[in-house]
N, C-alpha and C positions, 0 to 999 in steps of 0.2 A: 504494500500500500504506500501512495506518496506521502511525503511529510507535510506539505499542505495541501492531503485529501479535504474535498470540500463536498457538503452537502446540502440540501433542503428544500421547502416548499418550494415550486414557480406555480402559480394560477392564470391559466388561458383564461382571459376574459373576452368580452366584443358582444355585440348582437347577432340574434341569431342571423346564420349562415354566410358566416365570415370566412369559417372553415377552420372554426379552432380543432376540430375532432380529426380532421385530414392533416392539421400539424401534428396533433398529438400521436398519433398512428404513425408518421414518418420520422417522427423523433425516434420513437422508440424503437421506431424497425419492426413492426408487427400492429395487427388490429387489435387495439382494444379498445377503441371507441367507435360506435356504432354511426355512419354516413351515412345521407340524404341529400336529395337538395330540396328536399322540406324546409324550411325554420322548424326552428324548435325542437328538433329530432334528440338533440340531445336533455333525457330530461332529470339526470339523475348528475351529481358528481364525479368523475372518476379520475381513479388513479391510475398513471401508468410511471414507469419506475425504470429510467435507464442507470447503467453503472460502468462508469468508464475505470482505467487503473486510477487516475488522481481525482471522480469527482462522481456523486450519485445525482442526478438530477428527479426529482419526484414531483411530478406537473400533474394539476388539476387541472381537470378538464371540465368545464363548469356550462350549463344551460343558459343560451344569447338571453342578456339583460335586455328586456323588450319594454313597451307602451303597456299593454295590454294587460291590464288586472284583472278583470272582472271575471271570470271564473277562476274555480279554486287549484285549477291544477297550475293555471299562469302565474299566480301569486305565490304557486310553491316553488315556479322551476324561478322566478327574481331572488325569490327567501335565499333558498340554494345555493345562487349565483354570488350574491352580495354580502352571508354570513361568512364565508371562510376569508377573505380577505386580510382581516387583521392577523393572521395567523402563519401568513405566507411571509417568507423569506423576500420573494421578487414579483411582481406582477407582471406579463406579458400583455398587453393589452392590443388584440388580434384586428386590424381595418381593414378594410381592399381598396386594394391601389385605385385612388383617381373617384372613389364614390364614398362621399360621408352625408350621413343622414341622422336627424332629428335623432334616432336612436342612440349615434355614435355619442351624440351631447351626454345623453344620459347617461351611457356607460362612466362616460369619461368625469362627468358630474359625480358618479359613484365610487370616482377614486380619488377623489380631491380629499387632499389630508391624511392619505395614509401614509405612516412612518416608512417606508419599505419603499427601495427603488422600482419605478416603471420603466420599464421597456417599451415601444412599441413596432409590432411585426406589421411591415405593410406586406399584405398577403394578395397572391392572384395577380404577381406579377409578368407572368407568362402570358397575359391576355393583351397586354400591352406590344404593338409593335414598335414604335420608336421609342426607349428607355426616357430622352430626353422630353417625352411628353410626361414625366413622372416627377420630374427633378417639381415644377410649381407645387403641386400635389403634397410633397416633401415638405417644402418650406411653408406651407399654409398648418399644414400638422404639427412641426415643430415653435410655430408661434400659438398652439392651442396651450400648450404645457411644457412643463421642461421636463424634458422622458431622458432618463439615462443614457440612452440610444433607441436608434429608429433605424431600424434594420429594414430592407427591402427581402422578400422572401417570393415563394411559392412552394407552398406546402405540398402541392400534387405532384410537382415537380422535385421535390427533395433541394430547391435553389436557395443557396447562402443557410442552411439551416446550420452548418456549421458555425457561420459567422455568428448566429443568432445564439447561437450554445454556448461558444463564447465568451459573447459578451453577458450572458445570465450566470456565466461561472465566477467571472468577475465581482458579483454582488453575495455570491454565498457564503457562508460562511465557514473558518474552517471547520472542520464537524467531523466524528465517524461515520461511516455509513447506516441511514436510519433503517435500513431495509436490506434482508440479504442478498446476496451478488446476485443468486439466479433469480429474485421476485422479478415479475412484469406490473403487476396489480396488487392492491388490497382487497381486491372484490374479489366476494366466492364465485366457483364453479358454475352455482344456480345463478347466481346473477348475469352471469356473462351468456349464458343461454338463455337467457330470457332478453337479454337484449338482443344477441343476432335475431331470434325468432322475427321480436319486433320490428328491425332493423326491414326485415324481410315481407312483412306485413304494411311496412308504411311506401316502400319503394313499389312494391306493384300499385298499392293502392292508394296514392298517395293525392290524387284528384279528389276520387270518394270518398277517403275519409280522413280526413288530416290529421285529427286529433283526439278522435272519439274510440281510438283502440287501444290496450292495452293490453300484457302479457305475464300470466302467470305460473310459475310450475308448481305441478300438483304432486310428482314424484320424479327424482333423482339417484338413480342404480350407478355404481360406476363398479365396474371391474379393471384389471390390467387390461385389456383387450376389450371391453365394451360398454359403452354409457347408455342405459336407456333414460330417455326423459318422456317427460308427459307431461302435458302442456296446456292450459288451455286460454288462447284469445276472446279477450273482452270485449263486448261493441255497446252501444247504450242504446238502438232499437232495433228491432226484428228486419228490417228489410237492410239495414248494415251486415247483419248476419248473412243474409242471401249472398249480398256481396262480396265477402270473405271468402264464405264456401265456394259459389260460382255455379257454373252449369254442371250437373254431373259430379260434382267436388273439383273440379280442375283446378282451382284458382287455389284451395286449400292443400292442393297436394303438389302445385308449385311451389306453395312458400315453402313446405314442409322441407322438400326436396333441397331448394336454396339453402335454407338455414341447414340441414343437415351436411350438406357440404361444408359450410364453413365453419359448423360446429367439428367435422372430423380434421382441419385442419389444423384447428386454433388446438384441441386436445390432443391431437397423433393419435389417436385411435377410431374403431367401428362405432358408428354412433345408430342406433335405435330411437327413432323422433315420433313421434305421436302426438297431433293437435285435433282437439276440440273448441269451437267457438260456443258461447252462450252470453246471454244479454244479458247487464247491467245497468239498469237504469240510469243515467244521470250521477254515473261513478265521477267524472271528470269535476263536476262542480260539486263533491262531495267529500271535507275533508276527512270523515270518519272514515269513506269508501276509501281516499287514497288513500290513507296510512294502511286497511287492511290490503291495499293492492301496492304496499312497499314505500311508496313516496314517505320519506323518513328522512331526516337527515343523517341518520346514523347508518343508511340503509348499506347492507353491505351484499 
């Protein structure tokens, strides 16, 4: 280990579909957060956990600070977003290159005052063709706040993510490492399967139903050689259900399929998937219903 090994919090923050979740997946070199080009897709915290020889990096990945309160699950994934901050080592605060909006205010309004140095990743810079139509874009950001650095990135692209690592290594502190060498995540087994499932549910069906599904596991087998899960997708009225299911079950025995693939990749093993859909009423604007359908903050 080096002699100023360094460790600790970093929190992706941003509004939704900045692409903090597509950074955090390329940091780390593996999926642990679930992608969309939904908003909002991310709705829970997570952790993912790189470890280099001189430095552990532990970045939250945190649900887009949005406008929208008024139901109870929006107001959970702000809560979310906005509690752990005081607790973080470094902030990342995630924008796209050459588009800032009402929301970015807010975010950025949410970080005003915290003791902890800000970053920010200008993200989605591959979409840009002449770099030099970036540089104004630059200088309007760094007159919003004084950010430790302002890194230009693209997270799909893996572009300067070095330099962005970097410069977050910069602000850690020295530390041992808070997580062992081989962690990827904090989060359990079941949780990371209930997220691909989801992941997989909102991407076919991401038209018809934005945010009125959710996903449960009802049982989790794991052997050396084979995981069975059983599952079952929340919708809040009967003809969502139709939809889910599809003509013939087609539609439920794609997602099935999808998420079982990526669930045998993310575990190296045979995976056994099995979903059920069934209707919950008015889960999403239900704080009692979310907390029994996970939304926690301790949720692991």
């Amino acid at each position: 280990m080096s002699d100023d090994f360094r460790s600790g919090y970093i929190a992706l923050v941003g509004r939704p579909n900045v692409g903090k979740s597509t950074l955090l997946n390329h940091l780390i070199g593996q999926k642990i957060s679930i992608t969309t080009r939904k908003p909002q897709t991310t709705r829970h915290r997570i952790l993912g956990i790189k470890t280099t020889p001189d430095s552990q990096f532990v970045y939250v990945d945190t649900p887009g600070i949005h406008h929208g309160a008024g139901r109870a699950l929006h107001r959970y994934l702000n809560r979310a977003a906005r509690s752990i901050l005081p607790d973080m080592q470094v902030v990342v605060f995630v924008v796209e290159a050459r588009k800032w909006t009402s929301e970015d205010d807010l975010v950025l309004e949410s970080l005003r005052g915290l003791a902890v140095p800000i970053l920010a990743a200008v993200n989605k810079i591959d979409r840009i063709n002449e770099k030099a139509q970036l540089l104004p874009f630059l200088e309007q950001l760094g007159q919003k706040h004084q950010f430790a650095a302002i890194v230009p990135i693209s997270a799909l692209k893996s572009t300067q993510l070095e330099e962005l690592e970097a410069a977050i290594r910069q602000h850690l502190p020295e530390s041992l490492p808070l997580y062992p060498d081989d962690a990827l995540t904090d989060k359990s087994s079941r949780f990371v399967a209930t997220e691909f499932i989801r992941e997989k549910v909102v991407r076919n069906l991401s038209a018809e139903l934005p945010y009125s599904t959710t996903v449960e596991i009802d049982k989790f087998d794991e052997t050396d050689t084979l995981l069975r899960i059983y599952a079952t997708i929340y919708v809040e009225r009967d003809n969502q259900k139709a939809i889910v299911i599809g003509k013939n079950g087609e539609m439920l025995k794609r997602i099935g399929q999808q998420a079982r693939e990526d669930l045998e990749r993310f575990f190296d093993k045979k995976v056994f998937l099995e979903t059920w859909v069934k209707v919950k009423s008015g889960w999403s604007d239900d704080e009692r219903a979310l907390q029994q359908l996970g939304y926690r903050d301790d949720t692991k």
